[in-house]
N, C-alpha and C positions, 0 to 999 in steps of 0.2 A: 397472599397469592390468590389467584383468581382460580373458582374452583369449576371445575363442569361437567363434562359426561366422558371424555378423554379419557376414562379409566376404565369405562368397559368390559375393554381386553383385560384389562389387569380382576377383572372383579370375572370372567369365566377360567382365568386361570386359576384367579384362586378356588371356584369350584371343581377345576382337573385335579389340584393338588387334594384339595379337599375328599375328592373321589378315593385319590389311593390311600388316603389317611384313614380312611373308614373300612377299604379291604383290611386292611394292616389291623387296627384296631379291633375289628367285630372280630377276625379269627382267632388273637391273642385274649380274646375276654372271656376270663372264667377257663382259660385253658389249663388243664395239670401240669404240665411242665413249664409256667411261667415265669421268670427269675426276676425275682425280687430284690432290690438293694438298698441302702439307706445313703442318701446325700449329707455335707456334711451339715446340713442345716438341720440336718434333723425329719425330712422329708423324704417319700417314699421315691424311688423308682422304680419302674419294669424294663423291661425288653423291648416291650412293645413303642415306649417313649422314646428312646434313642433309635430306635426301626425308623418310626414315621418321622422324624425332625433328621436324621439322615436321608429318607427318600426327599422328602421336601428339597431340603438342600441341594438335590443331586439334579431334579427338574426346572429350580429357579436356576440352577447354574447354566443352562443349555438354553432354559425359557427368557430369562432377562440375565444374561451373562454382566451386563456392567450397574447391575442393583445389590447392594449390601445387603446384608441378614443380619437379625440379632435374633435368636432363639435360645428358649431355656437352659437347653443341655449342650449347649455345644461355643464355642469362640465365635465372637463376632468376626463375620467373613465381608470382606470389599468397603466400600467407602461412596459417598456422591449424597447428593439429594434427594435418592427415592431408595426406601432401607423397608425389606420387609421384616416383619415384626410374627414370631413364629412359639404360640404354645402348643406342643403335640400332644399331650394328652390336660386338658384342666380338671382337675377333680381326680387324681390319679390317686390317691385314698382311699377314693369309690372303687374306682376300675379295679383296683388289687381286693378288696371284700368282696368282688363282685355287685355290685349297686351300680343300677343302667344309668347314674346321672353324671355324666363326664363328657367331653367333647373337645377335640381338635378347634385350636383359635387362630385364625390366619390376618395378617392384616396390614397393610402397605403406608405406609409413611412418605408423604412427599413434602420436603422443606420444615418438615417436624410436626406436620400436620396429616391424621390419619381421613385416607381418601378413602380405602376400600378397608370392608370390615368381613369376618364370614367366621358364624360359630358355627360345627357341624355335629350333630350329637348322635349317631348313626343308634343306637342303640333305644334311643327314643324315638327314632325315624324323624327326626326334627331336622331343619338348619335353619339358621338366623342369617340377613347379611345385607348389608350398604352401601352402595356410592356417592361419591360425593356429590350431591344435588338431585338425587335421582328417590331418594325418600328410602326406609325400610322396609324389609320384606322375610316373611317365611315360607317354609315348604319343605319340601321331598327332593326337588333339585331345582335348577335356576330356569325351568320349562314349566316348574307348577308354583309361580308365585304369589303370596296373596300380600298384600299393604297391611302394615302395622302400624299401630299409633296409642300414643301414650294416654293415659287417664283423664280425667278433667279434674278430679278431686282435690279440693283448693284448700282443704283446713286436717291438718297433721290427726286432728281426736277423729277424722272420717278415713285417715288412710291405711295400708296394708304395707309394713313394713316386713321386708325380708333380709336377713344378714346370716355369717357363717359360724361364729362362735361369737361368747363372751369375752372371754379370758384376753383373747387380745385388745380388748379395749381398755381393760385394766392395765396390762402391760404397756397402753400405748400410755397412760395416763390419762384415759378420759372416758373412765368407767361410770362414773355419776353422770356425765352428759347421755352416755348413751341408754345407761338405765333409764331417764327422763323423757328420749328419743321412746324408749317402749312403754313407758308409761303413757303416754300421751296418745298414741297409735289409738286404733280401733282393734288393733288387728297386728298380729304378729308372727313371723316360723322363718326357723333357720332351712334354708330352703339352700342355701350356698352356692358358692361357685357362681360359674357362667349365668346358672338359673336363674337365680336374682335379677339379674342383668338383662339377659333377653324378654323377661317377666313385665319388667318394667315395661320395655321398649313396647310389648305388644298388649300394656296396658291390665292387667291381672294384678300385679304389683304396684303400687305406689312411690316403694323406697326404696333403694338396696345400698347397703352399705356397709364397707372392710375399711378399716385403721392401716392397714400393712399389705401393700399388692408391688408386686412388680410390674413393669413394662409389658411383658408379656401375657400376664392375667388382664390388662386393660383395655390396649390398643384398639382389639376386634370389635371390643363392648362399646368403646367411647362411642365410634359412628355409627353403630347403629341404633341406641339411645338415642341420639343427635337429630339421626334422618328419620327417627319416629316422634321426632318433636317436643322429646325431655332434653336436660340439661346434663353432663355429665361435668363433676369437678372432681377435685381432690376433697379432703375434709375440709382441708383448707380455705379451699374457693377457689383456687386456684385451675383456671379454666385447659381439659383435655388430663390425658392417661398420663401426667407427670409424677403424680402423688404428690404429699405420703398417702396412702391409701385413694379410695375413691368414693361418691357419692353419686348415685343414679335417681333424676327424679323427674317426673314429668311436667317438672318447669317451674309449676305453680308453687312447689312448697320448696323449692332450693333454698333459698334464704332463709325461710323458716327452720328448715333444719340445719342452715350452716349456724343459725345462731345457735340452737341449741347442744350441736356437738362442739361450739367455741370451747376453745380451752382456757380453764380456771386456776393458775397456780396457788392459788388461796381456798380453793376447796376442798372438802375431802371426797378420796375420790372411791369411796365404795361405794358397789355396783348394788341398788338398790330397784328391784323393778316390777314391787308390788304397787296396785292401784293407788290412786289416794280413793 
């Protein structure tokens, strides 16, 4: 599909919605009467996550009444070609320890292609955010915006890789690759989440990269990676927020590191990631 600036409207609503997500958020963060639950995955909730993914919902219904939703915590609602894509709180393991590193993911899909992207991290007074053809940008709100772009750094032994944990690379089976992946770096810290991801795009990071993401953890990320001029795949190669997992790079060492997270049925796969 032909892409171009037509989304606009779609990319200041998602900083309206973005607005109330961050009233909602900032007041429930670090509050004492916070409620906490566990999902059956084994994953944290709050209050606060079902609060904002219910307001969301409640203004896309009134705002684009005939666009679909998919969000974390709740049923996929309506059907058509333009489906917004909706994490309310990412890093929501932070936000319940209290750790300011979390943020609302907004992000619009048209034809299964992500148009509009917007991370908004109120707590670090940051937001991230893209449209399609119009480049990435950060700032304080969509009045203070500054152009983002990706690294130059062309050789893996000169880059600065950021990713969330270990363990799931083990579990994904490709704990020896990603040990390899840090070996080779110059530079390494689990910096997680969203971070990673907008890190990249505005160029501070070189890599970021998770084995296991959902729809939801990627969609906002893919385009504005994109419109800051890295690459955004699955580990796979497999181009956009599909998975399994994702890879954010600023272009130059894609390849480079899709070879070396390839998967080896013939290896073994412990995580090994001292120097040579």
């Amino acid at each position: 599909m032909a892409l171009s600036s037509s989304y606009t409207d779609d990319l200041r609503l998602a900083h309206l919605l973005a607005d109330k997500a961050d009233s909602i958020t900032l007041d429930r963060f670090r509050a004492q009467d916070l409620k906490i639950t566990t999902k059956p995955d084994l994953t944290v909730l709050s209050d606060a996550d079902t609060t904002v993914e219910q307001t969301i919902r409640r203004t896309l219904a009134q705002a684009r009444p005939r666009d679909a939703i998919h969000g974390e915590e709740m049923p996929d609602a309506g059907w058509g070609p333009r489906r917004w894509i909706l994490d309310p709180i990412d890093g929501t393991a932070n936000f319940v320890r209290g750790v300011p590193v979390w943020a609302t993911l907004i992000a619009l899909m048209h034809d299964g292609v992500v148009v509009v992207g917007l991370v908004s991290a109120p707590a670090l007074g940051r937001r991230w955010w893209a449209c399609a053809g119009q480049g990435a940008y950060t700032g304080r709100s969509v009045l203070q915006p500054q152009p983002i772009r990706v690294s130059e750094v062309n050789q893996i032994s000169d880059a600065f890789v950021s990713y969330s944990s270990l363990h799931g690379w083990v579990d994904a089976g490709r704990g020896r690759q990603f040990g390899n992946l840090l070996r080779e770096a110059a530079r390494t810290r689990a910096f997680g989440d969203f971070w990673s991801y907008v890190m990249v795009a505005e160029g501070t990071v070189d890599i970021a990269t998770e084995p296991e993401l959902a729809l939801h953890d990627m969609a906002a990320l893919d385009i504005i990676v994109r419109e800051a001029g890295g690459a955004f795949t699955s580990v796979d190669g497999n181009e956009g927020p599909s998975g399994p997992g994702a890879l954010a790079t600023n272009g130059l060492l894609q390849e480079a590191v899709l070879d070396l997270l390839a998967p080896d049925d013939n290896a073994d796969d412990s995580l090994v990631i001292a120097r040579r």
